[in-house]
C-alpha positions as CSV (number, residue, x, y, z in Angstrom):
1,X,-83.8,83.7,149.1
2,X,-81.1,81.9,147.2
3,X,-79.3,79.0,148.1
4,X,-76.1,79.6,146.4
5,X,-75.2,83.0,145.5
6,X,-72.1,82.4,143.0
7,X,-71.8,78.6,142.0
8,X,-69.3,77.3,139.6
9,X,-68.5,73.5,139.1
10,X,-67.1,71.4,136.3
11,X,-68.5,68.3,138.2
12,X,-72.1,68.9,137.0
13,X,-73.9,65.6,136.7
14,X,-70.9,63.7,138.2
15,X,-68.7,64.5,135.1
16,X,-65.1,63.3,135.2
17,X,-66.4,60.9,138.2
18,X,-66.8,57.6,135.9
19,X,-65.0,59.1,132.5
20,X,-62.3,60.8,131.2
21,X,-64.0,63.7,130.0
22,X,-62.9,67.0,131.5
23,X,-64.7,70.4,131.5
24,X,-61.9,73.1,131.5
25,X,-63.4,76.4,133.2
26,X,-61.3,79.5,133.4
27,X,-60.9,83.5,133.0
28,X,-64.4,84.3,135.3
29,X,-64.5,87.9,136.6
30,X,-67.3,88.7,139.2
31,X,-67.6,92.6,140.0
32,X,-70.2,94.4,141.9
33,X,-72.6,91.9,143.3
34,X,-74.7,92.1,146.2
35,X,-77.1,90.0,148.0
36,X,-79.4,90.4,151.1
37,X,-79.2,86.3,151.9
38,X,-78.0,83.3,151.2
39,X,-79.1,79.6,152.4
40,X,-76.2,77.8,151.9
41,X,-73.1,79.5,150.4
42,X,-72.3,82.7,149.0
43,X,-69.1,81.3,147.0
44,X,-68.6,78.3,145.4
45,X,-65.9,76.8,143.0
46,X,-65.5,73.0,142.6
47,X,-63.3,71.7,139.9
48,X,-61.3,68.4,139.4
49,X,-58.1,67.3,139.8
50,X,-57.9,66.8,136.6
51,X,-59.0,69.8,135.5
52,X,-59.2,72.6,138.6
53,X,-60.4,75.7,138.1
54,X,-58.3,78.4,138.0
55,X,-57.9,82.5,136.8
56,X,-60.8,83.5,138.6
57,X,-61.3,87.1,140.2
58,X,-64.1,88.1,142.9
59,X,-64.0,92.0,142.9
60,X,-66.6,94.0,145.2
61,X,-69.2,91.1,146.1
62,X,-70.9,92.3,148.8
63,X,-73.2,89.2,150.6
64,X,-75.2,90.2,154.1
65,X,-76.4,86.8,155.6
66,X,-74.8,83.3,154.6
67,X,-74.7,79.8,155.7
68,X,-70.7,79.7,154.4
69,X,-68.4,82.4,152.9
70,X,-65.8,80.7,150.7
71,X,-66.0,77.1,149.3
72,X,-63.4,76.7,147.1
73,X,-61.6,72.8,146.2
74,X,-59.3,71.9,143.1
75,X,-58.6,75.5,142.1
76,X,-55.4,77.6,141.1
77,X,-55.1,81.1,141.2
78,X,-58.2,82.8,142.6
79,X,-58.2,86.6,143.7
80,X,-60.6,88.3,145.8
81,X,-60.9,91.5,146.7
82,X,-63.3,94.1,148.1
83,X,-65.7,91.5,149.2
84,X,-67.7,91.2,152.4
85,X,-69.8,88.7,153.9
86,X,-71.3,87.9,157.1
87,X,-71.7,84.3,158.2
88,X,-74.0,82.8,160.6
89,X,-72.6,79.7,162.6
90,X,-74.8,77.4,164.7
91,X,-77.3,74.2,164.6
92,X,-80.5,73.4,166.8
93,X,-78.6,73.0,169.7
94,X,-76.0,75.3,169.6
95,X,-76.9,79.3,169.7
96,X,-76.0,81.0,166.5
97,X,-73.1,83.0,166.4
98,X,-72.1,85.9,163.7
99,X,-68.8,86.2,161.7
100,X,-68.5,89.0,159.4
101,X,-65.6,88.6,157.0
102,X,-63.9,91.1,155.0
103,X,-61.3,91.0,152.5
104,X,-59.8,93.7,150.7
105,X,-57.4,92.0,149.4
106,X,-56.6,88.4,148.3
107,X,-54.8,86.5,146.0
């Protein structure tokens, strides 16, 4: 089981946190991905204020069991479409409940 199916940072290792140095990430296209389960989330993108993320395209991602659909902050210009995922909500105390997301389109 993975924990996160499609991660992309430009934080790794706390950078841009206590310097000036920037990592610039861009022009990703995902297409035709699938995956049974995830522990934590399916997809991630975490950029900086500084420097956000941004041309990146999610095209038929297909994700069956996940903790959290979409995490995206400091990002510009993201497009998905033809992706499914279903997500289960809950804690210890609280019964689980099932989302199922689907997005054809999305820009």
């Amino acid at each position: 089981m993975l924990t996160l199916f499609v991660r992309v940072t430009s934080m790794y290792a706390g950078e841009g946190m206590d310097n000036h140095y920037f990592t610039e990430v861009h022009d990703i296209y995902v297409k035709d991905l699938k995956c049974k389960k995830v522990n934590v989330a399916a997809l991630v993108l975490q950029g900086t204020e500084e420097k956000p993320i941004y041309n990146v395209t999610f095209d038929n991602v297909d994700v069956d069991k996940a903790g959290i659909g979409l995490g995206f902050s400091n990002t510009k210009t993201i497009g998905v479409s033809n992706c499914n995922w279903e997500v289960m909500l809950g804690c210890r105390l609280q019964p689980v409940r099932k989302m199922v997301y689907s997005i054809n389109r999305f820009v």
